[in-house]
N, C-alpha and C positions, 0 to 999 in steps of 0.2 A: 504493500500500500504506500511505503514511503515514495518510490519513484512514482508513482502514478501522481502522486502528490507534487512533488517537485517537474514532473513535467509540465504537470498543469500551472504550477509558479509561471512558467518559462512560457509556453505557449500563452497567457493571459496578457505576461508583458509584452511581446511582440505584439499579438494584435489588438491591442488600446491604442498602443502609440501608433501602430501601423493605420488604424481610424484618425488620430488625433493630427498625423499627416496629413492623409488625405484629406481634410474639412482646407487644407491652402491650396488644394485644386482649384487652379479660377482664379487665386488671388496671389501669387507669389507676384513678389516686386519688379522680376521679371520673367521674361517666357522661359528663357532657359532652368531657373529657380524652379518657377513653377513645373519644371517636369523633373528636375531629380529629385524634389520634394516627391513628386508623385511614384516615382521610381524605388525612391526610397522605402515609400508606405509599401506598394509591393513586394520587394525587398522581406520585410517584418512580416506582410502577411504571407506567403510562402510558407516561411517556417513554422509561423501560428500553424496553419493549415496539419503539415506532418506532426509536426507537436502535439495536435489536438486530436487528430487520426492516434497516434501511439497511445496517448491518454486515456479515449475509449478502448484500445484493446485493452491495455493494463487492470482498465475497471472493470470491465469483464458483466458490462450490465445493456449491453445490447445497444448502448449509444453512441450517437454518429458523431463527425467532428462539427457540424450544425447545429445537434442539441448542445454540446457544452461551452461553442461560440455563442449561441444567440437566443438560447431556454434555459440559461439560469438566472435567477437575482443577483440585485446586486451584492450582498454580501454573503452571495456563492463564489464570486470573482477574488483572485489572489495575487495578483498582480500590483506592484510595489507600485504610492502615492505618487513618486515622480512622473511614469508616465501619462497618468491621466490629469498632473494639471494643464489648465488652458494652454493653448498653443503661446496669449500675450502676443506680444509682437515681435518681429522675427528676429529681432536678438535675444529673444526667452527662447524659442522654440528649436533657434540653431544652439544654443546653449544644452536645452535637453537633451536633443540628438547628440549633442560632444558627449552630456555627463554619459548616456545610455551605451553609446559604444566605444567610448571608453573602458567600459565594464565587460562588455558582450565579446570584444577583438578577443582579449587574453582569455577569457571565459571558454569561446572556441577552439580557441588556440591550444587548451589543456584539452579539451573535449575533443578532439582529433584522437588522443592516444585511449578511449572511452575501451572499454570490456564491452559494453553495450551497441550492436551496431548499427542503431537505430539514430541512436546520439550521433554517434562518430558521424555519420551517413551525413544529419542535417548539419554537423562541423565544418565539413568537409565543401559542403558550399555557403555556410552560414560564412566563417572567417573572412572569404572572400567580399563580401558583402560587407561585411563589419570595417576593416583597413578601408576603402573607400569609405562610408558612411563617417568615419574616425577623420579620415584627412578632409572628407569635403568640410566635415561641420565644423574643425577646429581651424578651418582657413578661415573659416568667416568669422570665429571668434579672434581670430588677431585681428583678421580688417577691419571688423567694427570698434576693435579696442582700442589699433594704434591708429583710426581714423581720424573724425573733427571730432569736437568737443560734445557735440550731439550722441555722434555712435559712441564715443567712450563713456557715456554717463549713462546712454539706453541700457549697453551689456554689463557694465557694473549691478547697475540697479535690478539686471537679470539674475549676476551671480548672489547677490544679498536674497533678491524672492525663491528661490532654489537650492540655496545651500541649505536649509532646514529638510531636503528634502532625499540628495542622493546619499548616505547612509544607506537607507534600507535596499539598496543596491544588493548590499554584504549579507541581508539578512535571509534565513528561507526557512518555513516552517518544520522543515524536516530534510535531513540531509541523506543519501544515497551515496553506495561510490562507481555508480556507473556514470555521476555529475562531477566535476571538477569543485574544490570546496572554495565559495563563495568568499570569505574573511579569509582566505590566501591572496588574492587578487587586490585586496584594497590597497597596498603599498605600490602595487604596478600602475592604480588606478592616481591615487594621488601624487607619483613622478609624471606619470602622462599631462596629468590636466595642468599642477603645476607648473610642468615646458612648457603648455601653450601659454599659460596665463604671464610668465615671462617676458613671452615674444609679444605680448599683445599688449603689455605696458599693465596689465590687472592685480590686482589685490584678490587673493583668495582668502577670504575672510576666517573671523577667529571659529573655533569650535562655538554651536551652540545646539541649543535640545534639538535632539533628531526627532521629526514626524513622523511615525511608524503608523502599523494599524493595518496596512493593504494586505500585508499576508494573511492574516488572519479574517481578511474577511470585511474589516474597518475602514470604511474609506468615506472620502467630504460631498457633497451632493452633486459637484461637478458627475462625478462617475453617473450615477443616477439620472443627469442629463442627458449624458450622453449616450447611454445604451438604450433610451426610447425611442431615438430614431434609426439606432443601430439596427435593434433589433424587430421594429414595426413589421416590416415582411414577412419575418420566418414565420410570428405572432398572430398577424390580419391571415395567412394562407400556409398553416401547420402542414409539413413534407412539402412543403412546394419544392421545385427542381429546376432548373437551368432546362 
């Protein structure tokens, strides 16, 4: 039950954020943005997808990767606070993508050498994904840092509404060893973010109380917003299909 557990951790984050992407279809600053943002989100949802598929076999309760994307509640959902705050504006949202795969590259990166070969499988093209996602999002966090006075005070005031939030990055309700352990990572996580926040002239702020609660189920109303249009379809027309 623990891996079923902890896949569902993994598969929930991928696709919140992979949704929280997609809502800048249409609105990215420019066209090019606007499709690797969208690219992105595909990206995240992909893995959601196999992630969610593995999930139901491990449960062993006759449910598809539709029922545990888009027919549970909300606090069925365990997917850490970070990715489902608001996008903000697009120096929060390139910010989240920094802090998120930040975590996820080396996350992969160990999950490549997995006993499991279902893991390794989604590693195996996840990393690839991750290293892009990593360099697109941390380019932007230098440009806007070391740009005018404008973008360095938008991405500051990103990293202050955010830093209460990636901690729970490290955290998992139950730990498995077919997953790479979560609180190994944080020291790779914070040389990573710290080099960019160097290059980009930033202040990575002091400790303060971390916002938890997503794993368990505890999460702010935003989530709740957001999964009523998510999941309207599956909801208004039960088994419907492509």
């Amino acid at each position: 039950m623990s891996l079923y557990q902890a896949v569902l951790e993994l598969a929930d984050d991928h696709l919140i954020l992979s949704h929280r992407l997609s809502e800048w279809c249409g609105h990215g600053p420019m066209l090019e943005e606007d499709l690797a943002l969208s690219n992105m989100a595909l990206d995240l949802l992909g893995s959601a997808r196999t992630l969610f598929s593995y999930a139901a076999v491990l449960e062993g309760k006759n449910r598809s990767e539709d029922d545990l994307a888009y027919l549970r509640s909300e606090r069925e959902y365990f997917n850490c606070l970070l990715v489902e705050r608001p996008n903000g504006d697009f120096s929060c949202t390139m910010l989240r993508q920094f802090y998120f795969a930040a975590f996820m590259e080396p996350f992969w990166q160990a999950a490549l050498g997995s006993s499991d070969a279902v893991i390794s499988g989604v590693a195996g093209k996840a990393v690839k994904e991750m290293a892009y996602h990593l360099r697109h999002a941390g380019e932007w966090v230098v440009r806007l840092g070391d740009g005018t006075d404008v973008s360095r005070a938008k991405m500051q005031a990103a990293i202050n509404d955010l830093h209460p939030y990636w901690e729970e990055l490290f955290t998992t309700q139950t730990a498995n060893d077919a997953l790479p352990d979560r609180a190994e990572i944080r020291t790779q996580w914070e040389a990573s973010v710290k080099s960019v926040f160097v290059q980009a002239g930033l202040a990575f702020p002091d400790p303060v109380h971390a916002q938890q609660g997503g794993r368990i189920g505890e999460h702010g109303e935003t989530l709740g917003h957001m999964l009523a249009p998510m999941q309207y379809l599956q909801r208004a027309h039960p088994g419907a299909v492509w």
